[in-house]
VOSETI-872994 format. One record per residue: residue number from 1; x, y, z of N, C-alpha, C, O in turn. Coordinates in steps of 0.001 Angstrom, whole numbers, plus 500000, padded with zeros to 6 digits. Layout:
<rs>
[r NUM [X Y Z] [X Y Z] [X Y Z] [X Y Z]]
...
</rs>
This chain:
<rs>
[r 1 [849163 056973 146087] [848369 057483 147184] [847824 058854 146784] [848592 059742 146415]]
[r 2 [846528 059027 146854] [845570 060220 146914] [845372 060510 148087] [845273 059859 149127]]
[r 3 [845287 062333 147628] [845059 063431 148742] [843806 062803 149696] [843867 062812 150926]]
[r 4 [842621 062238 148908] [841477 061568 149994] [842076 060435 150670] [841454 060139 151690]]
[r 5 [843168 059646 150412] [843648 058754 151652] [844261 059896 152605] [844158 059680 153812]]
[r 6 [844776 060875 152269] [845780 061126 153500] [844433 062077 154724] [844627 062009 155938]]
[r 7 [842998 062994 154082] [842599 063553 154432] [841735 062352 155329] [841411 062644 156480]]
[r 8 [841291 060699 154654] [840772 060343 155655] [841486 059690 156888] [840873 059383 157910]]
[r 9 [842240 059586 156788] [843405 059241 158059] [843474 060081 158817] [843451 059972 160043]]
[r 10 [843605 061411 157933] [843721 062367 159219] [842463 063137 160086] [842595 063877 161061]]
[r 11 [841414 062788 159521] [840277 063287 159801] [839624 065246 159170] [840285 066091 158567]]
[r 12 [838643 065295 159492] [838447 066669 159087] [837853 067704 159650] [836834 068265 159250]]
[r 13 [838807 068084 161045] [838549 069282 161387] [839743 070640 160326] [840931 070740 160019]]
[r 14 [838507 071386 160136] [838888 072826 159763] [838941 074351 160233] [837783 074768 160247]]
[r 15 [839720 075208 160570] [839672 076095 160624] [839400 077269 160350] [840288 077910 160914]]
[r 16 [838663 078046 159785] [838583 078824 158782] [838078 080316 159634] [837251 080410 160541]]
[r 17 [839068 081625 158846] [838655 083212 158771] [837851 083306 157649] [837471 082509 156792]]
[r 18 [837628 084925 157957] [836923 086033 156470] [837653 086582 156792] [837973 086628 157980]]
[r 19 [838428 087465 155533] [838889 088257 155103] [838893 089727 156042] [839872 090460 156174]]
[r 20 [837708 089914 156568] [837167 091075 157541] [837916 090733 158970] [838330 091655 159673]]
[r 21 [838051 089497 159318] [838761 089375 160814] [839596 089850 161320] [840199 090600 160553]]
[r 22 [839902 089822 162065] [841617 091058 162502] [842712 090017 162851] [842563 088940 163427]]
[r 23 [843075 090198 162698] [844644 089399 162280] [845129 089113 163597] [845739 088045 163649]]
[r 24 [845024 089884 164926] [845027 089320 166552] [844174 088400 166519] [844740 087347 166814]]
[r 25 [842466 088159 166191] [841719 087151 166575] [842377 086237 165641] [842432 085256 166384]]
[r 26 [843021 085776 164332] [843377 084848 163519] [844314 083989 164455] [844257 082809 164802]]
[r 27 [845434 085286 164813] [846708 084627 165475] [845705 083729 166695] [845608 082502 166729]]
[r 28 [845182 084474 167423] [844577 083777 168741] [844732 082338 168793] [845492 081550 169356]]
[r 29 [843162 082238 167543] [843046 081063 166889] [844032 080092 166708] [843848 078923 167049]]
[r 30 [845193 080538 166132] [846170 079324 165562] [846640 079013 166569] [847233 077937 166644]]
[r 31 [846526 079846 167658] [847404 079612 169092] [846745 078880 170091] [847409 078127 170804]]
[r 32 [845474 079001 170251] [844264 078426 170839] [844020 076703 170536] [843621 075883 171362]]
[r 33 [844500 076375 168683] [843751 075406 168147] [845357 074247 167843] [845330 073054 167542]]
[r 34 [846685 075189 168073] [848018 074801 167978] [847775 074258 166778] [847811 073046 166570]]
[r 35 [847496 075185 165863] [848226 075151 164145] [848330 076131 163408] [848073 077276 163780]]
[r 36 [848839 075727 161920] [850141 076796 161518] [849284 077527 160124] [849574 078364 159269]]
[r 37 [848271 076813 160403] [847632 078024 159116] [845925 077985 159245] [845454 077115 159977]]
[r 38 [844956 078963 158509] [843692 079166 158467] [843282 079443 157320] [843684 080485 156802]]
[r 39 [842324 078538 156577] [842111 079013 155639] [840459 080346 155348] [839379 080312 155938]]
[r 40 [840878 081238 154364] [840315 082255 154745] [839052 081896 153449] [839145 081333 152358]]
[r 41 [837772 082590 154267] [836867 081865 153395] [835721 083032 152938] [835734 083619 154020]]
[r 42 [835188 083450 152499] [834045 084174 152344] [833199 083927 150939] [833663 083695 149823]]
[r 43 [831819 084048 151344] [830587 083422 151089] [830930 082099 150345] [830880 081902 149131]]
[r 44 [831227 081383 151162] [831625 080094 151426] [832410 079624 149978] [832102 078552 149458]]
[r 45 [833458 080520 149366] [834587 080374 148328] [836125 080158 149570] [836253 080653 150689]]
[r 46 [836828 079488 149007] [838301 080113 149616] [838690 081395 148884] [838312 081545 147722]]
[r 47 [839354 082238 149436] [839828 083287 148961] [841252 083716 149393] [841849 084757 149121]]
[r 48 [841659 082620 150158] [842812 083036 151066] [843706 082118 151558] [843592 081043 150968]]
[r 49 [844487 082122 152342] [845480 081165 152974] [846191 082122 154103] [846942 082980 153639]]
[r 50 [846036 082074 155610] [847007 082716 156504] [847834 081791 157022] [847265 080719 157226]]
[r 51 [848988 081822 157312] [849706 080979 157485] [851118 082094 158575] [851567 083233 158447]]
[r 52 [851370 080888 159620] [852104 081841 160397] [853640 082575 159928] [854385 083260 160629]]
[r 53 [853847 082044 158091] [854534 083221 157335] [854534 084194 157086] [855448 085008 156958]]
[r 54 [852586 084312 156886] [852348 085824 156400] [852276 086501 158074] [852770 087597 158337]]
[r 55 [851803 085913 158769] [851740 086283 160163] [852797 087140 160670] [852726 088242 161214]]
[r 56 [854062 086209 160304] [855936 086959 160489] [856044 088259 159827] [856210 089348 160375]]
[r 57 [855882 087908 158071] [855328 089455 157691] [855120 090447 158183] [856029 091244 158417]]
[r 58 [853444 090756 158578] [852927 091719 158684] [853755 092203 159908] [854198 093336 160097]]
[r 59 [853873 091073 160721] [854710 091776 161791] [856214 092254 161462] [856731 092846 162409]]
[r 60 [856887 092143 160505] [858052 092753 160328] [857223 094156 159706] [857322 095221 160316]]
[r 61 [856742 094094 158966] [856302 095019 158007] [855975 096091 159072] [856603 097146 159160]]
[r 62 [854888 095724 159920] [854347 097032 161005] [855201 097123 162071] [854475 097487 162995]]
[r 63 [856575 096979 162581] [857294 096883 163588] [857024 095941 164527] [857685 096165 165542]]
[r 64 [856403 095078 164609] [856081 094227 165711] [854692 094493 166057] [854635 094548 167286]]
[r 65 [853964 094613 165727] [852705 095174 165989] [851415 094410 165059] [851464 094180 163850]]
[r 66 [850216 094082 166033] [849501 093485 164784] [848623 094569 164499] [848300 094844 163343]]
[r 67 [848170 095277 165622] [847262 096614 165646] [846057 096003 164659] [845629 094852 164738]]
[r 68 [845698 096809 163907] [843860 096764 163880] [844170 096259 162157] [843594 096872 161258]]
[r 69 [844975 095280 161882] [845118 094887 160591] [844268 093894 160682] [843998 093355 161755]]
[r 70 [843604 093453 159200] [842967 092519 158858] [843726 091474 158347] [844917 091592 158058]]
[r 71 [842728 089905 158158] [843574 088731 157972] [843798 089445 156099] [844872 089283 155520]]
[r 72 [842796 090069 155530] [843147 090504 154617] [843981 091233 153519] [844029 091248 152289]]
[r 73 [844735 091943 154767] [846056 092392 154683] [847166 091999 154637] [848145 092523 154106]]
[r 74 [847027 090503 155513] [848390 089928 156127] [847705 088295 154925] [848612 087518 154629]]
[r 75 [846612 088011 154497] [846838 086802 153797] [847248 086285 152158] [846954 086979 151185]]
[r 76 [847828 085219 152066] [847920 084934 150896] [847077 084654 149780] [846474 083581 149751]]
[r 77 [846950 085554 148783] [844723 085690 148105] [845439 084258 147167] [844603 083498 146678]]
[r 78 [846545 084010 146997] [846461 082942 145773] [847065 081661 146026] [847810 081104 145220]]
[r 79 [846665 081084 147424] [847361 080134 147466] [846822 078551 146512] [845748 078183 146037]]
[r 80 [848329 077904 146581] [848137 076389 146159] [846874 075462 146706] [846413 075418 147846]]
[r 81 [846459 074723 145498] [845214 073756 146203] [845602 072632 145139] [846508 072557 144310]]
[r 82 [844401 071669 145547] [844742 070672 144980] [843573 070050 145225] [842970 070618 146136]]
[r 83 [842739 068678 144581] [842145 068128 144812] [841684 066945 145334] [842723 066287 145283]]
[r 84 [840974 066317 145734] [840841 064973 146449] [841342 063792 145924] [841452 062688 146457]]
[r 85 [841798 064388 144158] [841998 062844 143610] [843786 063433 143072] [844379 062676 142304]]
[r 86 [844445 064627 143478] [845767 064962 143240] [846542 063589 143845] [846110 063046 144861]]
[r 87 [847389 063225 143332] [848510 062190 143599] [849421 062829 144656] [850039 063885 144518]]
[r 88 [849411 062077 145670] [850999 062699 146803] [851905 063304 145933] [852031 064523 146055]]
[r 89 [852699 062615 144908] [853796 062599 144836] [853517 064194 143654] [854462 064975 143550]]
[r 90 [852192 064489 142876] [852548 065890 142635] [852070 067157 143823] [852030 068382 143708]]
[r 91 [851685 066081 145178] [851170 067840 145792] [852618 067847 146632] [852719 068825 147372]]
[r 92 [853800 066894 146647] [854863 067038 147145] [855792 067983 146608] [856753 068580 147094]]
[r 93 [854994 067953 144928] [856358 068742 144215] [855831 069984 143657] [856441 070635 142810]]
[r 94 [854572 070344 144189] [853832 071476 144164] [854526 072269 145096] [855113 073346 144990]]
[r 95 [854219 071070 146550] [855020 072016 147833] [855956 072440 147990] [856166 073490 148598]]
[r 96 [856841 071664 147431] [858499 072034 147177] [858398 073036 146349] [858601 074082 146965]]
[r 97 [858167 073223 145177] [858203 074102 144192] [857850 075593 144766] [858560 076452 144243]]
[r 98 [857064 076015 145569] [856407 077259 146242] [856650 077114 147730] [856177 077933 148518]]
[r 99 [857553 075840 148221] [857908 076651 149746] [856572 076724 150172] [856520 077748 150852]]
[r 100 [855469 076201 150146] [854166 076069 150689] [854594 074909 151793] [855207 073850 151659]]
[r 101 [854037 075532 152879] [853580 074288 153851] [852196 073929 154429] [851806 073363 155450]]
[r 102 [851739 074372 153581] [849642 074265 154064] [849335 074122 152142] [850021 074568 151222]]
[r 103 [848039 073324 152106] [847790 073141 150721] [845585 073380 150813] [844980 072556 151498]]
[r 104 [845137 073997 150412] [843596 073540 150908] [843601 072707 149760] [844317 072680 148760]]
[r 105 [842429 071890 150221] [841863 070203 149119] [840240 071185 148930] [839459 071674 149746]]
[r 106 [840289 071129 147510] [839375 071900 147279] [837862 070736 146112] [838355 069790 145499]]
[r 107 [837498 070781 146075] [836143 069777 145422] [835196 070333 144765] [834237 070478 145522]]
[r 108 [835021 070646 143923] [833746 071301 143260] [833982 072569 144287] [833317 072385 145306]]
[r 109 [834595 073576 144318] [834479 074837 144796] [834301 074884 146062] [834341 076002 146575]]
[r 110 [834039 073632 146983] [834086 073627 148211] [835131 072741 148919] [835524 071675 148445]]
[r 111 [835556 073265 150103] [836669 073025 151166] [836159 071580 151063] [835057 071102 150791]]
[r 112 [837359 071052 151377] [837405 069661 151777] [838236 069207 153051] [838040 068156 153662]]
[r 113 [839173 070142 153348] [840633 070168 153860] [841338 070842 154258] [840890 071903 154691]]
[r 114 [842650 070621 154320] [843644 070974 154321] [844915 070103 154538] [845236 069622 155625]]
[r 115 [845780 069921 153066] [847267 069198 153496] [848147 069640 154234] [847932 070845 154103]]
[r 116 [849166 069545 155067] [849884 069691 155513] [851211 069163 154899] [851212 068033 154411]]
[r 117 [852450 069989 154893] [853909 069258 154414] [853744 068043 155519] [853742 066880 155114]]
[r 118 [853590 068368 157069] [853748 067157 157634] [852948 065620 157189] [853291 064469 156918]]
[r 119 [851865 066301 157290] [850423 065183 156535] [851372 064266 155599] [851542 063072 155845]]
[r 120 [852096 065058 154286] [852530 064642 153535] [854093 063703 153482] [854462 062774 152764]]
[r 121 [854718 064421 154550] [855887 063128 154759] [855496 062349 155633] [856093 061274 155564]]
[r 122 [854589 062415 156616] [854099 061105 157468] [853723 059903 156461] [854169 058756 156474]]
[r 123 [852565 060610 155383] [852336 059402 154602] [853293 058950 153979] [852972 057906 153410]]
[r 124 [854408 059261 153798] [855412 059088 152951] [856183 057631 153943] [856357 056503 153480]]
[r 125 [856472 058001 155103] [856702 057544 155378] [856303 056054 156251] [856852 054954 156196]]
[r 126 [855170 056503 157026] [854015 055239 156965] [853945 054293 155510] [854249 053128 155768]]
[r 127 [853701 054456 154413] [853461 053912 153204] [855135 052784 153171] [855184 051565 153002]]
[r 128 [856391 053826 153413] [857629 052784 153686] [857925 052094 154484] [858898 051355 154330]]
[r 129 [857079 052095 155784] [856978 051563 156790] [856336 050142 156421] [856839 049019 156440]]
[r 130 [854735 050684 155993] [854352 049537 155551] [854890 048567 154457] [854682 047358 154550]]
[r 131 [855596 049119 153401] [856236 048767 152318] [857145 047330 152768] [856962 046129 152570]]
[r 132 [858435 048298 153624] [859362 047156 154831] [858991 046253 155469] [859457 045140 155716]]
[r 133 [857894 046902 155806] [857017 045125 157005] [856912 044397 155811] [857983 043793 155743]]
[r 134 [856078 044041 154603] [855671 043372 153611] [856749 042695 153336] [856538 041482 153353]]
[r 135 [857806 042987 153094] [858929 042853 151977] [859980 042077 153046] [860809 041367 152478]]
[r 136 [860064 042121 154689] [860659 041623 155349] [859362 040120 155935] [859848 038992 156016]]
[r 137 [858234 040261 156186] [857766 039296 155899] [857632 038125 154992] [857522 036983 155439]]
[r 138 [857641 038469 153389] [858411 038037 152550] [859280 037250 152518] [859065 036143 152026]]
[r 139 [860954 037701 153210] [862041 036879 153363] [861835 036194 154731] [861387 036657 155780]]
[r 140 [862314 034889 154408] [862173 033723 155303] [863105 033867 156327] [864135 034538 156265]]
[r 141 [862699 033195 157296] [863503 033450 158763] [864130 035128 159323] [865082 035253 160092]]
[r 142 [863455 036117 158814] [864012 037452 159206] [863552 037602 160326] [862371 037533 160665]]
[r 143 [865018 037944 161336] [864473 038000 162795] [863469 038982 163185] [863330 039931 162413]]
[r 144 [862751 038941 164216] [861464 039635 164798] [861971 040942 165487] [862859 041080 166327]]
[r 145 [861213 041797 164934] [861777 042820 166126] [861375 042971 167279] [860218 042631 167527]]
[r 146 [862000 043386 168063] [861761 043177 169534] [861092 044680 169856] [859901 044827 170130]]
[r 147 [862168 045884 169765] [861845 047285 169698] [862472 047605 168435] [863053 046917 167595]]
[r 148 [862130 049138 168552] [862656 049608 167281] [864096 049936 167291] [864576 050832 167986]]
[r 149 [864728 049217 166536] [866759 049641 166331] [866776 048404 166797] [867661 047889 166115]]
[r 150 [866448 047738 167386] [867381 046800 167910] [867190 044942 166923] [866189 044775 166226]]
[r 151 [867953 044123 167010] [868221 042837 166162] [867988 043189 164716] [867033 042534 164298]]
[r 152 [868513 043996 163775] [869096 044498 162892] [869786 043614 162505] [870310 043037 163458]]
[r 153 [870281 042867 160762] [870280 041773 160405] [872126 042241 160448] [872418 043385 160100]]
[r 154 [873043 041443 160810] [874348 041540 160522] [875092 041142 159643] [875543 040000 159555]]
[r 155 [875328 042229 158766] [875881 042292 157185] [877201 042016 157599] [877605 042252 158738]]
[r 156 [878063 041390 156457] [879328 041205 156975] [879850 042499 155583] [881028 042838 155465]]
</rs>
């Protein structure tokens, strides 16, 4: 599975700052749009990644305070990307590797995206989902499920 299956499933709305924004209107945003990161963009390059880590940051850093800081201050200039044709299973071990939980999908220098860790174990797990239906269709007479948990095959 490729990053373009999981981005067209999930569709493609994006979020995006500049660097110049103030770090109250960013937060707003993530709070307004209920998500956990923005990617920061100027003259239409990524240059950035805010994410409500660096968010925790700045606010430890300034006492609790976002005051008149920029997303530029509080964002990550080098985050992880990956491309439309990256394999799940290395942007999984990208993510793991850097504690990243936002990834931008980047294409010839322009946005495409954004992965999510969740994005990424949903497909993980949808894909075993589908895997199980196949493989229990497969074996003959396997009882039907009714709901989920329940007529579970009895192993002795």
């Amino acid at each position: 599975m490729k990053v373009s299956d999981i981005l067209r499933v999930k569709g493609n709305a994006l979020y995006t700052v500049t660097p110049e924004d103030s770090l109250a209107d960013a937060v707003k945003l993530m709070d307004e749009k209920d998500i956990g990161s923005l990617v920061v963009m100027s003259n239409g390059l990524v240059v950035g990644m805010l994410t409500f880590r660096e968010v925790i940051k700045t606010l430890v850093k300034n006492g609790g305070q976002l005051g008149t800081t920029t997303v530029y201050r509080a964002m990550d200039p080098g985050p992880l990307t990956c491309t439309m044709a990256t394999e799940m299973d290395e942007v999984r071990r990208m993510m793991l590797d850097r504690h990243a939980r936002y990834m931008p999908v980047i294409e010839n220098r322009m946005l495409m995206g954004v992965i999510s860790f969740y994005d990424v174990a949903k497909a993980v797990v949808d894909a075993q989902n589908f895997e199980n239906k196949m493989l229990k269709a497969y074996i003959r007479d396997w009882p039907e499920e009714e709901s989920e948990g329940k007529n579970e095959p009895n192993f002795p």
